[in-house]
N, C-alpha and C positions, 0 to 999 in steps of 0.2 A: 229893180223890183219896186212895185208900187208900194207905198207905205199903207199899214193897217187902216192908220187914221182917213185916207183918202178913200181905202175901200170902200170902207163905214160909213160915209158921205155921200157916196156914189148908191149905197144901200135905201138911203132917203128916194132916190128916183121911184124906187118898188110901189112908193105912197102915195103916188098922183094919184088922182082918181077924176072923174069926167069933170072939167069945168074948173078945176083946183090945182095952183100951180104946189110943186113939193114947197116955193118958196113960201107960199099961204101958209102950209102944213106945220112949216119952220117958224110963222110968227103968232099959227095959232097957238103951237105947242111949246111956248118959248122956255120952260119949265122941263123937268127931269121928268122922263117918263115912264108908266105904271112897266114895273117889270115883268114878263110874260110868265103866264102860268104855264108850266109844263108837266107832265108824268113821263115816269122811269118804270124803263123793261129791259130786264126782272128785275121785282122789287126786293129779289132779296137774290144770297150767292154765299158764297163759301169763306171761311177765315182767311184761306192763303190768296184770296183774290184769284186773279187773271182771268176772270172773265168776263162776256164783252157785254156790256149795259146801254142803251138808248133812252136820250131824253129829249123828248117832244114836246112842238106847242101846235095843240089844235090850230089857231086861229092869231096869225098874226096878228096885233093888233098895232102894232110901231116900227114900222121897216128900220127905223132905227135899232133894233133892238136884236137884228136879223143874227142868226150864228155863220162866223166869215171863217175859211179854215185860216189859219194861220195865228188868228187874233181873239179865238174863242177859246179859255180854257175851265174847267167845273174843280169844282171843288164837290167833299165829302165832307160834311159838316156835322160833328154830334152836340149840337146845342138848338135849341128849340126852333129859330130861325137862320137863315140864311145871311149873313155880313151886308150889307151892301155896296162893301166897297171895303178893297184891299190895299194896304200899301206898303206893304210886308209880307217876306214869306210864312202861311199859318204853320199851325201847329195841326192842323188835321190833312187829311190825306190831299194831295195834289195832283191833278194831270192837266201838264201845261201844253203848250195851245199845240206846239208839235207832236205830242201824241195824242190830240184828241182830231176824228174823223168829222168833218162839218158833209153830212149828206144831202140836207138842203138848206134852206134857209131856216126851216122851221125844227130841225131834226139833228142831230149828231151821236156820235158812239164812241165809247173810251173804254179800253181793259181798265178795270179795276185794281187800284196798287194794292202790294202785297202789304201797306202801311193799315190798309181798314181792317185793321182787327176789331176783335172784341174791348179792346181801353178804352174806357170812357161810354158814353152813352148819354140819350134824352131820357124816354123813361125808363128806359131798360138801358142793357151795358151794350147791347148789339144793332143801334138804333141810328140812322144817318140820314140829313136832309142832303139831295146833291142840287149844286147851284151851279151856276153858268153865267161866264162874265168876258165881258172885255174886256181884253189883257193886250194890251198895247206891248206889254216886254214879255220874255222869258216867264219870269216869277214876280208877285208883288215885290215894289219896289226897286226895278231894274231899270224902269224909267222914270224922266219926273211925276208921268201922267197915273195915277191910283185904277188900278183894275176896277170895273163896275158892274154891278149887278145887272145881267138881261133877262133872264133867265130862271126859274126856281120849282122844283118838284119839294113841297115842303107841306108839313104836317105835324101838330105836338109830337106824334109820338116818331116821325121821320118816315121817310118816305122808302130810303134802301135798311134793308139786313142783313146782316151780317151771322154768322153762325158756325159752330166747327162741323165737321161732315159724320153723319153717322156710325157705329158700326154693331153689327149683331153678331153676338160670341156662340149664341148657342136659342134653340125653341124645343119645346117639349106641347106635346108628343110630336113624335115624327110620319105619321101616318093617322087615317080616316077612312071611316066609308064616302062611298060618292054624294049620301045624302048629307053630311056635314054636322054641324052642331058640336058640340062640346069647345071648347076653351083651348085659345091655343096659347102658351105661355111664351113673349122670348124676351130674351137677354141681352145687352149692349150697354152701348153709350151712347148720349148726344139724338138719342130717339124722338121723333119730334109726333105728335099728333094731330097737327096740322098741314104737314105733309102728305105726300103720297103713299099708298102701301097697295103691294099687289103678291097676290097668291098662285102662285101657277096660273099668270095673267088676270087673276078675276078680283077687282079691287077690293079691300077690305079697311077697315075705321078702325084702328087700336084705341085703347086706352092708354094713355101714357102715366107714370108715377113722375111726383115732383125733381125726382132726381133724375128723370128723363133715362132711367137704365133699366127699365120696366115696362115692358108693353102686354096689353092683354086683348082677344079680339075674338069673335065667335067664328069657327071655321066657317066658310062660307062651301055650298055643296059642289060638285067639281066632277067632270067624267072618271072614268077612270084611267088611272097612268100614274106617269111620274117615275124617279123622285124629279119634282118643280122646284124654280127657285123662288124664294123670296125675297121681294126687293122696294128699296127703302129709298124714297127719296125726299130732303129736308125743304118746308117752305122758302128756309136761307142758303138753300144750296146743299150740294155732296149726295153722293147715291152710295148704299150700302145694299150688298147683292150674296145672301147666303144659298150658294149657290145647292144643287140636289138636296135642298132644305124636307121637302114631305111630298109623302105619296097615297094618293085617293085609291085605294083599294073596291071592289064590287061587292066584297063579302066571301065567305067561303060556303060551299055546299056540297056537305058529306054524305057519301053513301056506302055501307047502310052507315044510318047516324046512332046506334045501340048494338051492342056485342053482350057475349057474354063473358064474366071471367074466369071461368072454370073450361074455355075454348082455348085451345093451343097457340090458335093463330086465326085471324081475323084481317083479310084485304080491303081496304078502302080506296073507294075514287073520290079525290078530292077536286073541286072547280072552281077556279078563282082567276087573278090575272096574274100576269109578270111571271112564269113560272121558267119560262125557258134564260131568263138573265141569271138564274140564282144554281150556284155549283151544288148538288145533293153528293157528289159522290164518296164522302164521307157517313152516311149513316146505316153503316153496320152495326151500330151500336157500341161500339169499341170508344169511340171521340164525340161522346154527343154536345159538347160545349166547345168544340172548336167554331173555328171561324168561318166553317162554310154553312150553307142553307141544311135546315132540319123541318122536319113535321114535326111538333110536340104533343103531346095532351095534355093539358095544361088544368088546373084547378083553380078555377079564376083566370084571371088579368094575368098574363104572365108578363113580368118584371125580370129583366136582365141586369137591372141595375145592381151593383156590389155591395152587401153588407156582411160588413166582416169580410170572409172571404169568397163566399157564395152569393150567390141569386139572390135578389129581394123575396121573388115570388117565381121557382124554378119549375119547368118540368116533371110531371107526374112520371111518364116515359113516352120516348119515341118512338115513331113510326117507323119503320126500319126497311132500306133496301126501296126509296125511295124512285122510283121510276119517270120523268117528266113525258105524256105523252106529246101535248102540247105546250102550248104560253098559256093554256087556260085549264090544263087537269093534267093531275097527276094519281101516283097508284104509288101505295106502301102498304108495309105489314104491319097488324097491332099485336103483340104476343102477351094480353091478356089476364095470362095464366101463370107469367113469368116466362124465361126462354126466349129466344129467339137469336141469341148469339152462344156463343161454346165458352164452358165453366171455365177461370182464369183456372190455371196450372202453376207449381208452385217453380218458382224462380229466383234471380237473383237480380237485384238490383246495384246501379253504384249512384250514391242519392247523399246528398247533406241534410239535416233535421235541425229545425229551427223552433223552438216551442213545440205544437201540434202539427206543423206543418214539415210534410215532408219533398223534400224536389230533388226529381231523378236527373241523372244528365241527360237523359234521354228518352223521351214520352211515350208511353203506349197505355196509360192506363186508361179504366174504361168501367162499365157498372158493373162488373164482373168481378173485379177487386172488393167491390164494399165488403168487409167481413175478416178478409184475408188476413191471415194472423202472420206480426213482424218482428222478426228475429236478427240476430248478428252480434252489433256488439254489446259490451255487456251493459252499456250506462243506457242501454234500451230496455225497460221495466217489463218484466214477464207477465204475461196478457195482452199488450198491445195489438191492437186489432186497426184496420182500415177502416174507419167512418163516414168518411165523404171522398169523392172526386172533386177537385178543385179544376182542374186541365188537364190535358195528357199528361203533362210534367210534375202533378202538384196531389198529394193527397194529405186529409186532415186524418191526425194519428188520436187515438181513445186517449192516449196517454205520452206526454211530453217524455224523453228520457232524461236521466238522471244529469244530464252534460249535453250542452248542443253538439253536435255533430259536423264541426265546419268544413272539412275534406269531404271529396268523394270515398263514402265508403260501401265495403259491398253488404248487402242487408236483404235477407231471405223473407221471398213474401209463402205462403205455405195454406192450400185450402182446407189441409187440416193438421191436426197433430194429434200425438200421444201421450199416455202418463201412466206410471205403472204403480202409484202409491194410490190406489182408489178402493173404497171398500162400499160391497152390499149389503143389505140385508133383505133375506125372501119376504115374498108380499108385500115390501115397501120401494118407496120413487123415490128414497134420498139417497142421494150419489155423494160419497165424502171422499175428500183429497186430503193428502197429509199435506200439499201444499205446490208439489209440481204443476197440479189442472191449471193453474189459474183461471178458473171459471170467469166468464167477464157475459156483461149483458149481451153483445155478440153473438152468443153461442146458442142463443133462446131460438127455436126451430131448426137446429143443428140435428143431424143426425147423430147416433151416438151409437156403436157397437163394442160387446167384448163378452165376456164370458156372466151368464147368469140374465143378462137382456135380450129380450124378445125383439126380434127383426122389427125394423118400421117403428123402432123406441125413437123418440125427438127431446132433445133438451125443453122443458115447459118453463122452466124458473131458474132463476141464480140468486141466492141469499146471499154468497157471498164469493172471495177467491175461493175457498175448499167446499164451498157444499151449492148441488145444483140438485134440482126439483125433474123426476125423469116424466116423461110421459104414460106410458107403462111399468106397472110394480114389478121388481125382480124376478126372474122363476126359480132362483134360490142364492142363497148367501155365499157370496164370495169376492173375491179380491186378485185381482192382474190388472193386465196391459187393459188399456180402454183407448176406441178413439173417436174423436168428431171430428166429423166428414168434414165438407164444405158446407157453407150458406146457401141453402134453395133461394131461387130467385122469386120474391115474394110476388104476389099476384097482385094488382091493379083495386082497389077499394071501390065495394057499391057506387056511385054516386055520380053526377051532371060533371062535366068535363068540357072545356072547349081546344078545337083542335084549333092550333095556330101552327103559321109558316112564315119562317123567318130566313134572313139571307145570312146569319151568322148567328152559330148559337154561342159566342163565347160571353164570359161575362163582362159588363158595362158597354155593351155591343149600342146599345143606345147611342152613344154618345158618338160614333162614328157617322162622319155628312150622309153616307149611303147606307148605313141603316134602315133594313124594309124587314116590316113586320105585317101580319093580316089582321083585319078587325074583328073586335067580337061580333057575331050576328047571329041570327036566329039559326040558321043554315050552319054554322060552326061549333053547335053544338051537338056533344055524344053522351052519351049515359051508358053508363056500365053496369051491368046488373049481374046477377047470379041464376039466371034462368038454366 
């Protein structure tokens, strides 16, 4: 095999030029010569290396100084200049002359060791000039002869970077109209703002925070579709790809967009997109916070997000019996007036109680329950009443009982009950208990019947466990059995509403990658009135 050093010699021919022998060349230049400027692509890549880097020289200017495969190998340098000559193995990253690729004379490529980390640095900690030399051996020092500088892509601040690879945990909001605007928030690490960012393909500029785990960017406007990913790539290398990250919605447009609330029932067309990806066949009203798609009415912004145990900012009520004709409209029921699904019936549950909260083995609850008075064992305090729906599974109790409840035990829920210790007096609306009623706020719109009450009497007040405020004054003084009915399903409040559609009503549903919600728009608004 021919030795390096001969190559290198042979490399002087390259510098004849018309009328000039190389030996001229050799006595004009009897002296070390200018080392060649070169540039590196890409100037930057990733922590763990392995990727492939190219470093060029325009314009040769010294055939001497040609890159030979064999006998060329680069160093990674973090100190402000390049060495110009080796004769020792460094201390900074290495590829010697057998793994580096010599493409022409003026050009060669080398994977990146997994040695250039971030240790050390020019003026940063991630900063490297890369230099190129002739390496007559293996490693500095393996022969008499001192490795020598050809070669140099160099700059104070270094010419390659280095950097760890991005990644995004999470962005808020997760949907937009097509026209764009507002603020999109995300989360990660290693977030660069001199990178690349794209949005359902369409580039976007974050702002990055010091700690780089911070990014903030104006949505940029976008057809409609999705959910799109968003994807993140660092000036120093590494791509971070949050994949069905957000979805550009068209808006929704209700019709009619105003009912009334003293109407039964009230059919709506809604128009929008995506309609046909999203499961409705859940909204009977029975599970409206489960996990499949709902129509909501919503007061405000509606927020799924968890506080405490419930919705930041939930559902007024749904649209019910939800129909998709198309991907782009659908038809549900509004019930106004209250109604629209059949009163809960009194049952039995087998549920463990924890605090306020109660959870069934097995879910069916629904808004049908709110009110429903809860009975069994005795460390359960008389009055307890259903408050909220949590999930099928889950409902919050008025009143903790006296002892958690850790087993499954069986626990009567009842739409109304009895008490036979109650007294009248004619022409007055105070109902007194000797202490069975336990009257509770609950009961206020209850029906109430028994002896000396006028049909169509409603509980109006509760002062306290034994004494409640009737609607109608007694038609005379007396005393027995009394009972309240069940809870009327209260009707819908005057006021602007906006109808949203979501592909799960459950709670913290947000934070799920496919999470699709509809925008507020002028078109998604209903107003409920009392005409």
């Amino acid at each position: 095999m021919e030795k390096a050093s001969s190559r290198r010699r042979k490399a002087l021919q390259f510098g004849a030029v018309v009328g000039v022998t190389a030996a001229a060349v050799l006595s004009a230049n009897p002296a070390m010569a200018a080392v060649e400027v070169a540039t590196v692509s890409p100037s930057s890549g990733p922590t763990a290396g392995g990727n492939t880097v190219t470093l060029s020289v325009a314009t040769l200017s010294d055939p001497a100084q040609s890159f030979i495969q064999g006998s060329t190998a680069v160093t990674l340098e973090n100190a402000a200049t390049c060495s110009a000559s080796l004769t020792a193995a460094p201390s900074f990253p290495l590829v010697a002359p057998a793994a580096v690729t010599v493409v022409s004379a003026t050009k060669l490529a080398f994977t990146v060791p997994s040695g250039a980390t971030t240790t050390g640095g020019i003026s940063a900690a991630n900063d490297y000039n890369v230099c190129a030399y002739s390496a007559p051996g293996a490693v500095p020092g393996a022969s008499t002869a001192a490795w020598t500088l050809i070669g140099k892509a160099e700059a104070a601040g270094g010419t390659y970077h280095v950097g760890a690879s991005p990644t995004i945990t999470s962005i808020t909001p997760r949907a937009a109209g097509t026209q764009g605007g507002g603020t999109l928030i995300i989360s990660g690490t290693g977030l660069d703002s001199t990178g690349t960012w794209s949005l359902g393909g369409t580039t976007v500029t974050p702002t990055v925070n010091g700690a780089f785990t911070l990014a903030t960017v104006t949505i940029p406007a976008h057809a409609a579709g999705g959910p799109f990913a968003l994807v993140h790539t660092k000036s120093e290398g590494g791509t971070a790809i949050y994949p069905a990250a957000f979805t550009y919605a068209a808006g929704l447009n209700v019709t009619p967009n105003t009912a009334s609330n003293t109407k039964a029932r009230t059919d709506v067309s809604v128009t929008g997109t995506n309609f046909s990806s999203i499961n409705f066949t859940t909204t009977t009203g029975k599970t409206p916070d489960d996990a499949n798609g709902h129509v909501y009415l919503v007061k405000g912004n509606y927020d799924p997000a968890k506080t405490g145990l419930v919705k930041a900012n939930p559902q007024t009520t749904e649209c019910l019996n939800v129909v998709p004709i198309s991907d782009s409209e659908l038809l549900c029921s509004l019930y106004l007036a209250g109604g629209g699904y059949s009163m809960s019936t009194a049952r039995t549950v087998s549920a463990t109680v924890t605090g306020t909260t109660l959870t069934a083995a097995a879910g069916a609850f629904g808004p049908a329950d709110v009110g429903m008075l809860v009975t069994g064992p005795t460390t359960i305090t008389a009055g307890t009443y259903i408050t909220a729906i949590i999930d099928p599974t889950k409902v919050m109790l008025s009143k903790a009982p006296t002892a958690a409840i850790t087993t499954a035990t069986n626990i009567v829920l009842s739409p109304s009950r009895s008490f036979s210790d109650a007294t009248l007096t004619a022409s007055s609306t105070a109902l007194t208990s000797g202490g069975t009623a336990a009257f509770a706020a609950s009961d206020v719109g209850r029906p109430i019947s028994g002896v000396g009450i006028p049909a169509g009497t409603t509980i109006s007040a509760v002062g306290s466990a034994t004494g409640a405020t009737l609607s109608q004054a007694a038609t005379a003084s007396a005393s027995g059995t009394y009972v309240i009915g069940a809870a009327p399903l209260n009707e819908v409040p005057i006021g602007v509403y906006t109808v949203t559609v979501v592909n799960s009503g459950a709670v913290d549903a947000q934070n799920t990658p496919a999470y699709q919600r509809s925008v507020i728009n002028s078109g998604s608004t209903f107003t409920v009135a009392d005409f």
